[in-house]
Kinemage of the C-alpha trace (Angstrom):
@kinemage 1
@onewidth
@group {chain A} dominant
@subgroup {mainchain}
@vectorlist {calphas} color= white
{ca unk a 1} P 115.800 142.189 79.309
{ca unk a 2} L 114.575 140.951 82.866
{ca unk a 3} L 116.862 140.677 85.970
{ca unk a 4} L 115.457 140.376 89.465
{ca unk a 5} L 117.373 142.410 91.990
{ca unk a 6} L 116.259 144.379 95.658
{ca unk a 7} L 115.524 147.500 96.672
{ca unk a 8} L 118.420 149.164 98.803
{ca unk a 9} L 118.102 152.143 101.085
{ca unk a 10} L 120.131 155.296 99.861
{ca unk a 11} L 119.391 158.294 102.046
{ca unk a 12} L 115.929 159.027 102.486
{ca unk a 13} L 114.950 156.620 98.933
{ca unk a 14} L 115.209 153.174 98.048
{ca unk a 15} L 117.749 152.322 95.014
{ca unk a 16} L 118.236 149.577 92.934
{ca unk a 17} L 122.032 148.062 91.834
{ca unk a 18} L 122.054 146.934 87.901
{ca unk a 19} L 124.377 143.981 87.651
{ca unk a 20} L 127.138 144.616 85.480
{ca unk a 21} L 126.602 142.176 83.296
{ca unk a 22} L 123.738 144.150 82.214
{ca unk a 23} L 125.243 147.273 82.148
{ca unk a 24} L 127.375 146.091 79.625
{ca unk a 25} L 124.440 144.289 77.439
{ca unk a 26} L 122.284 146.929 77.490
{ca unk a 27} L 125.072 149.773 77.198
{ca unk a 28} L 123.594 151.578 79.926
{ca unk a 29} L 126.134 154.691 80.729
{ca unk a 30} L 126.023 157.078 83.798
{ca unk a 31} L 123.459 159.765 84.288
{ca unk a 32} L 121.589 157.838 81.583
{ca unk a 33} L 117.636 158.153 81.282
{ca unk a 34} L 116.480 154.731 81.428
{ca unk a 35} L 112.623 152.831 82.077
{ca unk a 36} L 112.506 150.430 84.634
{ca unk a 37} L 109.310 148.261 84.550
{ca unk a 38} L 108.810 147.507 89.014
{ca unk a 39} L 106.085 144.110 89.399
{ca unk a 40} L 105.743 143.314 92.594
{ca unk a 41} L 106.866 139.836 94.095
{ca unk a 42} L 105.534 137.521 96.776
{ca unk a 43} L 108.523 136.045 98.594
{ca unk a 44} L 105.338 132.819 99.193
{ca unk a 45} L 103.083 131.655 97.394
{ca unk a 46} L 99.591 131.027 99.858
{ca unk a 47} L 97.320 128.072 99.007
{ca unk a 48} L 95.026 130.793 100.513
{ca unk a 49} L 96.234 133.363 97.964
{ca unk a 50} L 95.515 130.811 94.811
{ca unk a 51} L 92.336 128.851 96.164
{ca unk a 52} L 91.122 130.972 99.254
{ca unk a 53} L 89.683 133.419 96.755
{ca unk a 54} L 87.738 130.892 94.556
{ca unk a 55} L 83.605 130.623 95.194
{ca unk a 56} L 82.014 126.942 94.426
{ca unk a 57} L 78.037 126.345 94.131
{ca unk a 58} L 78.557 123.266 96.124
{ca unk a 59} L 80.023 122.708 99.367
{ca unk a 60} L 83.844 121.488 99.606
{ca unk a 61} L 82.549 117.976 101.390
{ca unk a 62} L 80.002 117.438 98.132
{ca unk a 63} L 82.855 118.462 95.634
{ca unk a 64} L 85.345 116.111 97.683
{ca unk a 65} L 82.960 113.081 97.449
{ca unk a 66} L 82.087 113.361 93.803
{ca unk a 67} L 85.947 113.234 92.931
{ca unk a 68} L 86.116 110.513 95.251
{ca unk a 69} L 83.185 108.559 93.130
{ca unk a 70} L 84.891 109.634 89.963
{ca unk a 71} L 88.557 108.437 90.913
{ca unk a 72} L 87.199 104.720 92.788
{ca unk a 73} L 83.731 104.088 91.664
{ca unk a 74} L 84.177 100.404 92.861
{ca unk a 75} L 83.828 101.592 96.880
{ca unk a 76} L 80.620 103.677 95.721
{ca unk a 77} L 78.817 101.315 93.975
């Protein structure tokens, strides 16, 4: 199962608070071993994080005028 919860300061260490809801699903009992799986989330999303990182054999202004042929050929002609 997959929740999304945050990290909580306890002392000197982070913690994290299991809803109860999946306490009870997953039976999970106190002083229990259990595996928690921790991916790491972006709060944003960067256009410069998806396309900043991407490396094109033309330049932009080429690319952007052959789209611009291929969407109106009419004004191009």
């Amino acid at each position: 199962m997959e929740i999304e919860t945050k990290t909580k300061k306890w002392g000197s260490s982070l913690g994290v608070i299991i809803p109860k809801k999946i306490v009870e699903e997953e039976r999970i009992g106190e002083n229990q071993k259990i595996k928690i799986l921790a991916v790491e989330t972006k709060t944003k999303t960067r256009i410069k994080d998806i396309f900043g990182k991407l490396k094109f054999k033309k330049p932009t202004q080429q690319l952007l005028d052959e789209i611009d042929k291929e969407l109106e050929p009419e004004l191009f002609a």
